[in-house]
C-alpha positions in Angstrom: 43.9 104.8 21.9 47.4 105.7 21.4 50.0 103.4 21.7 47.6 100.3 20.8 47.3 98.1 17.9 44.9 97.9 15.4 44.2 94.3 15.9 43.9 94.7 19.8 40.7 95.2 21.2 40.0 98.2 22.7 40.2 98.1 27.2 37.2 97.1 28.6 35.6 99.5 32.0 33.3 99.2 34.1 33.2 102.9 36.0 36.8 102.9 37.2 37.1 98.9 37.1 39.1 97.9 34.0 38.1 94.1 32.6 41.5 93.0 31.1 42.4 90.2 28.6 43.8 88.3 31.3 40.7 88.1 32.8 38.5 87.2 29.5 40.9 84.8 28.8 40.1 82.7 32.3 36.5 83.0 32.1 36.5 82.2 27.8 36.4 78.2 29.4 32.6 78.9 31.0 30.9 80.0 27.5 31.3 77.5 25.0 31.5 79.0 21.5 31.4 77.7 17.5 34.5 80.1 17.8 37.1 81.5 19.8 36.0 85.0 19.1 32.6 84.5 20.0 33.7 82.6 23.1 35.6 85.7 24.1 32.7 88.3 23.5 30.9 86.4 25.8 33.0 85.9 28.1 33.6 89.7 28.2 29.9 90.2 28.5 29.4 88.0 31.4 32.1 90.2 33.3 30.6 93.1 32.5 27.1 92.0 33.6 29.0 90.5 36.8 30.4 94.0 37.4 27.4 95.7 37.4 25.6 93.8 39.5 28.2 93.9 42.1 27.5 97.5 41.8 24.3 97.5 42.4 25.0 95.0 45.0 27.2 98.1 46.9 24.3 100.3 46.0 21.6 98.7 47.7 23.5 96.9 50.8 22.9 93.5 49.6 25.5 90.9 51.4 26.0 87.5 50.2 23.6 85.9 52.9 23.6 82.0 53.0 25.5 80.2 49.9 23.8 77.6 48.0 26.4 74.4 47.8 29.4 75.4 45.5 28.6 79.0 45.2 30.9 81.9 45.7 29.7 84.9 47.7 29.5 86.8 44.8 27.1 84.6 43.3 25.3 84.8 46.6 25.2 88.6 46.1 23.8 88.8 42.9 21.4 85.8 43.1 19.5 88.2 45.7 19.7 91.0 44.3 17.9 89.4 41.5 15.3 88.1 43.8 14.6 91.0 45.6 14.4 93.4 42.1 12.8 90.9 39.8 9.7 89.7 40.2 8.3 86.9 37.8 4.6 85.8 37.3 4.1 82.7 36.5 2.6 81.4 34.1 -1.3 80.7 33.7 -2.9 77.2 31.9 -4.5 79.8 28.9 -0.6 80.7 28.6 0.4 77.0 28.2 -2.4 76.2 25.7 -1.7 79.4 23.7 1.9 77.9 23.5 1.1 74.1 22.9 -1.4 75.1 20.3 1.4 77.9 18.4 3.7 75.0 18.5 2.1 71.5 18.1 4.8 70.6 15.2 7.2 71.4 17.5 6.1 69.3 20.5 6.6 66.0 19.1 8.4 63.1 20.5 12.0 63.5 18.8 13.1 62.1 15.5 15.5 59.1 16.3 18.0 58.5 13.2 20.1 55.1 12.8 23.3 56.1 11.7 27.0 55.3 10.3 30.1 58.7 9.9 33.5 58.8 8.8 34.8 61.7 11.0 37.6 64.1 9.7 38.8 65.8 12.3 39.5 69.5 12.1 40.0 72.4 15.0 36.9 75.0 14.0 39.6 78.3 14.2 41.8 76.7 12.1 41.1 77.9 8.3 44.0 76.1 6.5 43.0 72.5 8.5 39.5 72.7 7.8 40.7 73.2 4.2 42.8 70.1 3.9 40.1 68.1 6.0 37.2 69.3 3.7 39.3 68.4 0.5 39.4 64.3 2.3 35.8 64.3 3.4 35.3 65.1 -0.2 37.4 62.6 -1.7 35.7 59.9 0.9 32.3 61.2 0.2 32.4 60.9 -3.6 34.1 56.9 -3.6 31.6 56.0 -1.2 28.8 57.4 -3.4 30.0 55.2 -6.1 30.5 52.2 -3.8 28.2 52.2 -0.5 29.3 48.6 0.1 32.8 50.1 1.1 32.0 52.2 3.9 32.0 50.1 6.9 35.9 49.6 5.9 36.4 53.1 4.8 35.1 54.0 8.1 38.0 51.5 9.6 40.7 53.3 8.0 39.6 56.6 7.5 37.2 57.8 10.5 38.7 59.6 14.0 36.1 58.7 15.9 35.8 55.7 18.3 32.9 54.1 16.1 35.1 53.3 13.2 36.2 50.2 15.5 32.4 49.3 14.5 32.2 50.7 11.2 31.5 53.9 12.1 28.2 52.9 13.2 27.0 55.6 16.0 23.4 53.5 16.7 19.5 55.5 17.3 20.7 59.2 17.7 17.9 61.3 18.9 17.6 64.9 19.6 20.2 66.2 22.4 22.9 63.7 21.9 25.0 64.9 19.4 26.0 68.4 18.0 22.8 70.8 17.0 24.3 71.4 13.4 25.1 67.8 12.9 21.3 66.4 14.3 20.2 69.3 12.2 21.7 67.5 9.1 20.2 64.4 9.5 16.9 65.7 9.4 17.5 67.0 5.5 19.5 64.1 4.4 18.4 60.9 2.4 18.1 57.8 4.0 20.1 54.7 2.7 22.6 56.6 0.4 25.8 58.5 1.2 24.5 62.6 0.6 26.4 64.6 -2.0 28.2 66.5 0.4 29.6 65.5 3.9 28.0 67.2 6.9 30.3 70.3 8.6 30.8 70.7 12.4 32.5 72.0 15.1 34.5 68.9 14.7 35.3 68.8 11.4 33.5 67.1 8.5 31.7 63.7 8.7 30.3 61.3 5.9 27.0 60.6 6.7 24.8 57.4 5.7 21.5 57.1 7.8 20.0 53.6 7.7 16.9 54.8 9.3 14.8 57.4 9.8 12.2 57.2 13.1 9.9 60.2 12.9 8.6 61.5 16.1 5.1 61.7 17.1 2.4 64.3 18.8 2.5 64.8 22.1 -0.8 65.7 24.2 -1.0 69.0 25.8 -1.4 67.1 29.7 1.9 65.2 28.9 3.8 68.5 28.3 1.7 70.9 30.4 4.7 70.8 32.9 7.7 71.5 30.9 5.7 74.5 29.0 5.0 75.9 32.5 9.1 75.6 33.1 9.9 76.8 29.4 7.5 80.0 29.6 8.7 80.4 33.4 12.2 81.1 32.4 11.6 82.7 29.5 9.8 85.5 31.3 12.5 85.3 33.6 15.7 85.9 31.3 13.9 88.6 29.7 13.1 90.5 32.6 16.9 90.1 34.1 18.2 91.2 30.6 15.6 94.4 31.2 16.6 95.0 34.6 20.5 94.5 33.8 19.9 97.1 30.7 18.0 99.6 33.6 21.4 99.1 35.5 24.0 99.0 32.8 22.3 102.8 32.0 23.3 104.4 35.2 27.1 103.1 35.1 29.8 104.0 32.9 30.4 101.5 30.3 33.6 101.1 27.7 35.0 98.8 25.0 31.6 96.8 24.9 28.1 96.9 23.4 25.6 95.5 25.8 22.8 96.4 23.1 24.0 94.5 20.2 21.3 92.5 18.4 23.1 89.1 18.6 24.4 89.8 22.0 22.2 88.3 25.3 23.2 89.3 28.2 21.9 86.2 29.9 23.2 83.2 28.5 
């Protein structure tokens, strides 16, 4: 487009509604993101899925009815229309054993880890931080692998998180209560020395010494029969909104965003 820089993306429309950066910018706070970039495409998306369903909303005469406590009408709106135009079947008990059977490994009680960090903070977006924050994780990591006996006060003087008033002793972590990448971590790491390399995550880098390792056990199929009914429930149902919102986005006018990209869903 004339006039516009390279590094600006290009406007985003919806027929003759134009989605502008303002706008991305206040609804970047409702889709959490391992960046600021990837925060904003989906934030963009979610406008543009809002807009079309409006639309279809004006197409088929569907009013907000009664709100739900603490929704707007336009949630209203589109919650109906997805109720009257999607139908989901639920899910039978050969489904659920299909499922538990597929994924026994899977459905095990969670993992529970005992462990100690020294966090070093760094913002994720921010290359030359991250930099200087790997280079001290490092330079912890590596003293501490030569002296374990140190890291309870290295985690005094070192660590930015709250623990480091204990050591840097975070407890029984089990799955849920931290960050994914850094619960995904602990299950690869050795227990009862200090790894070669700290852990990365969203927060920065953290030396890592797990004291314990409790692995999970099997569940039976009538313990979890419930939540597989729930799991395969909304499966079904996200992929049939994202068909029917595909089946809309086709009969509008549509620029500055790809609705088909592979990494892209359009229910989140």
């Amino acid at each position: 487009m004339k006039g516009q820089s390279a590094d600006t993306p290009p406007p985003i429309r919806v027929n003759d509604r134009v989605i502008d950066h303002e706008q991305i910018a206040r609804e970047v706070q409702y889709h959490p993101a391992s960046s600021l970039k990837e925060a904003r495409a989906r934030a963009a998306r979610a406008l543009v899925v809002r807009e079309l369903l409006l639309a279809e909303c004006d197409r088929l005469g569907i009013g907000p009815g009664v709100c739900e406590d603490g929704e707007t009408e336009e949630e209203a709106r589109i919650r109906h229309l997805i109720a009257e135009q999607i139908e989901v079947p639920e899910p039978t008990e050969d489904d659920c054993r299909r499922y538990y059977e597929s994924n026994e490994e899977r459905l095990r009680t969670a993992d529970e880890h005992e462990v100690s960090h020294i966090l070093v903070p760094a913002p994720p977006d921010d290359e030359a931080a991250r930099a200087e924050a790997r280079k001290k994780a490092m330079g912890i990591n590596a003293e501490l692998r030569e002296s374990p006996d140190k890291f309870l006060s290295m985690a005094r003087d070192f660590s930015s998180c709250p623990s480091k008033e204990v050591g840097g002793h975070l407890g029984l972590i089990s799955r849920g209560q931290t960050a994914p990448e850094f619960e995904k971590a602990l299950s690869r790491l050795p227990v009862g020395e200090v790894p070669e390399y700290p852990v990365e995550t969203r927060f920065g880098f953290h030396v890592v010494l797990i004291h314990q390792r409790r692995e999970g056990r099997p569940v039976t199929f009538e313990s979890c029969h419930e939540k597989i009914a729930d799991y395969l429930r909304e499966h079904v149902r996200r992929r049939a909104i994202n068909q029917y919102i595909r089946l809309v986005a086709a009969q509008h006018d549509i620029e500055g965003i790809d609705l088909d990209a592979p990494s892209s869903p359009l229910v989140q």
